[in-house]
C-alpha positions as CSV (number, residue, x, y, z in Angstrom):
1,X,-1.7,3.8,26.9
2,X,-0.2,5.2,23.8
3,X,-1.4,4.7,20.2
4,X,0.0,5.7,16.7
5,X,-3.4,6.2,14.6
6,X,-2.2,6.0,10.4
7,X,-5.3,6.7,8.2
8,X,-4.4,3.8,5.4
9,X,-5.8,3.2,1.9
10,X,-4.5,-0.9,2.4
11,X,-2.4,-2.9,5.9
12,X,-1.0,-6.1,6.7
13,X,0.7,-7.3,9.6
14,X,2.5,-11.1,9.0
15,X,4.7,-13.2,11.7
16,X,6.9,-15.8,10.4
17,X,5.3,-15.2,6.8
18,X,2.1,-16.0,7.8
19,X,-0.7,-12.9,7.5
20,X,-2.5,-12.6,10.5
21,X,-4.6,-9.3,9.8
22,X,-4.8,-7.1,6.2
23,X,-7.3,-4.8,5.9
24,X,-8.5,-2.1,2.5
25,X,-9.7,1.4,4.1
26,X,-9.5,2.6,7.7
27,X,-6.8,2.7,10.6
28,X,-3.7,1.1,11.5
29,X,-3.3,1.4,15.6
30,X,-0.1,1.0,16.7
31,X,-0.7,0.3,20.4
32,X,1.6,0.9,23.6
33,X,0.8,-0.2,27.1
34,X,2.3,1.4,29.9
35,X,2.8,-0.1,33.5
36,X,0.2,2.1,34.9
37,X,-2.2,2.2,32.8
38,X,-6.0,-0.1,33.6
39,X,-8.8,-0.5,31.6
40,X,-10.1,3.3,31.6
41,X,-7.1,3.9,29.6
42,X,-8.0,1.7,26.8
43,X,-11.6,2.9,27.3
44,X,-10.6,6.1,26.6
45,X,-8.3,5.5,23.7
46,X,-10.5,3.4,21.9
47,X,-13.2,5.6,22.4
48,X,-11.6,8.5,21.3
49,X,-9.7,6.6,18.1
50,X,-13.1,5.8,17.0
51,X,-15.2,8.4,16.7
52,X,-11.9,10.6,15.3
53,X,-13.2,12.9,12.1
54,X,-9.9,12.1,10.0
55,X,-11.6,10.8,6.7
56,X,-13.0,13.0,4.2
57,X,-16.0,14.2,3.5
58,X,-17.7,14.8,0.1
59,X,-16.4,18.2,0.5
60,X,-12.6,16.5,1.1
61,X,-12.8,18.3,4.8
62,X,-11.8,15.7,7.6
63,X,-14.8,15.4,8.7
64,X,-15.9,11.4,9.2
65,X,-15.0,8.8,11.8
66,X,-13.6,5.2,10.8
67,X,-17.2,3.7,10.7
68,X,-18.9,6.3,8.8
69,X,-16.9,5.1,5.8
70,X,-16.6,1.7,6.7
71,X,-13.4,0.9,7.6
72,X,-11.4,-1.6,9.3
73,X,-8.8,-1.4,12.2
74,X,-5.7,-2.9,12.2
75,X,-4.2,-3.3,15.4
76,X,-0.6,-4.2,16.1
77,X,0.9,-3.8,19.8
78,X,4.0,-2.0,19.9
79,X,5.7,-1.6,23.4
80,X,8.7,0.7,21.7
81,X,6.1,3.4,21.9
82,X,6.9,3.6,25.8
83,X,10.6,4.3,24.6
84,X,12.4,7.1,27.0
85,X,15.3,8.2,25.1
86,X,16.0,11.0,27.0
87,X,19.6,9.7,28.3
88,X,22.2,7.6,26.3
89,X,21.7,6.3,23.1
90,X,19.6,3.4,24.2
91,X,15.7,3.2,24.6
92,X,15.0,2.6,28.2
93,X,11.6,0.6,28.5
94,X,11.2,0.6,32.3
95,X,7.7,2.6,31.6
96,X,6.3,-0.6,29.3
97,X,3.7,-2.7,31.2
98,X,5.1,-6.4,31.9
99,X,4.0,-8.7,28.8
100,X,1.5,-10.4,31.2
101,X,-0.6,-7.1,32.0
102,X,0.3,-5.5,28.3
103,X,-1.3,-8.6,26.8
104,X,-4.4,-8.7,28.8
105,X,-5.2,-4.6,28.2
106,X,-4.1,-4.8,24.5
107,X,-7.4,-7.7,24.4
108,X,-9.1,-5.4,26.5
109,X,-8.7,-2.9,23.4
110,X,-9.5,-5.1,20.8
111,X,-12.2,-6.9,22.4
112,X,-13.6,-3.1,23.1
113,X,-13.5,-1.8,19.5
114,X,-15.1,-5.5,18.0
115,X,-18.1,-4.7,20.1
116,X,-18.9,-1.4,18.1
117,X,-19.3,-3.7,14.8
118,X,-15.7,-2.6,13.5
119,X,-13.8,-5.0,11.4
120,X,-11.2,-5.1,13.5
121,X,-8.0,-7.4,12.3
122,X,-5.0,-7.4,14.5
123,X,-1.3,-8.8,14.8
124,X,-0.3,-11.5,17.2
125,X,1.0,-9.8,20.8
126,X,4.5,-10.6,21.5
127,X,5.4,-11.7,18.0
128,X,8.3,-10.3,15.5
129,X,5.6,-8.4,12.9
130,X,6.7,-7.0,10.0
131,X,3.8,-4.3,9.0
132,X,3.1,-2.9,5.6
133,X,0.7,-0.1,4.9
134,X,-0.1,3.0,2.2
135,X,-0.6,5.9,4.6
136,X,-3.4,7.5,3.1
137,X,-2.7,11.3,3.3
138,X,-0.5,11.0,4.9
139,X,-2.7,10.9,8.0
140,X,-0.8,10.1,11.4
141,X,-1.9,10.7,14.8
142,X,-0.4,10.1,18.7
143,X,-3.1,9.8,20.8
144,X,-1.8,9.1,24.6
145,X,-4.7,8.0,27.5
146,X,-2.2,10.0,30.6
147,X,-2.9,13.0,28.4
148,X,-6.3,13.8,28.6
C-alpha cells in the first residue's frame, strides 16, 4: 500500500460537481493499493501516517502529529500510485489491486483512522475526482507499507 501524505492548510475532493469531503487543517492521503497487499498494510500505513510529527510546534520545529493540532484527513484513493513506468511511455498498472480488493482495503483504511477520533472526510472509490488543496509548507510525503 502506497500513500502520498500533503500537510494542507484547506482540501476538497468533488465527483460530478458534487463535494464529497473538504476539510480546513491536516492531511490529504492519496492512497494506492497494490495486489498484494492485506490488512497489515493498511495497519501499518495508517498507523504510521498518524502519529507522523510534520506540523509545527510553537517553536515552528515539525514536531506534532495530525491530532495534536486537530486536523482532519482527507482521503482520496489513487491506483496511479502503483504506476511502473519503467518501460515505454505508458504506465503499466499490472501491480494495482483489482477494484473489488482495492475497494475493500481502502474501507479498511478509513474505517481504521475514524476509530482514533479523526475527522476523516474521503472521496468516493472508483470515481473521476477532481482534488483541490493549499499544500501547507509545502509538506509532501511517500510513505509505502512493502517498505518497512
Amino acid at each position: 500500500m502506497k500513500a502520498v501524505v500533503q500537510r494542507v492548510s484547506s482540501a476538497a475532493v468533488t465527483v460530478a460537481g458534487e463535494t464529497t469531503g473538504r476539510i480546513r487543517q491536516g492531511l490529504v492521503i492519496l492512497l494506492g493499493v497494490a495486489h498484494d497487499d492485506t490488512p497489515q498494510d493498511a495497519i501499518y500505513l495508517s498507523d504510521k501516517i498518524l502519529n507522523l510529527r510534520i506540523f509545527e510546534d510553537a517553536e515552528e520545529k515539525m514536531n506534532l502529529s495530525v491530532g495534536a493540532v486537530g486536523g482532519s484527513l482527507l482521503i482520496v484513493s489513487q491506483f496511479t500510485l502503483l504506476a511502473d513506468c519503467r518501460k515505454g511511455r505508458r504506465p503499466s498498472f499490472v501491480k494495482a489491486a483489482r477494484p473489488e480488493s482495492a475497494e475493500k482495503l481502502y474501507t479498511f483504511f478509513i474505517e481504521r483512522v475514524r476509530c482514533e477520533n479523526i475527522p476523516v472526510e474521503a472521496g468516493c472509490f472508483g470515481a473521476h475526482m477532481a482534488v483541490s488543496l493549499v499544500n501547507d509548507g509545502p509538506v509532501t510525503i511517500i510513505i509505502d507499507s512493502k517498505e518497512r
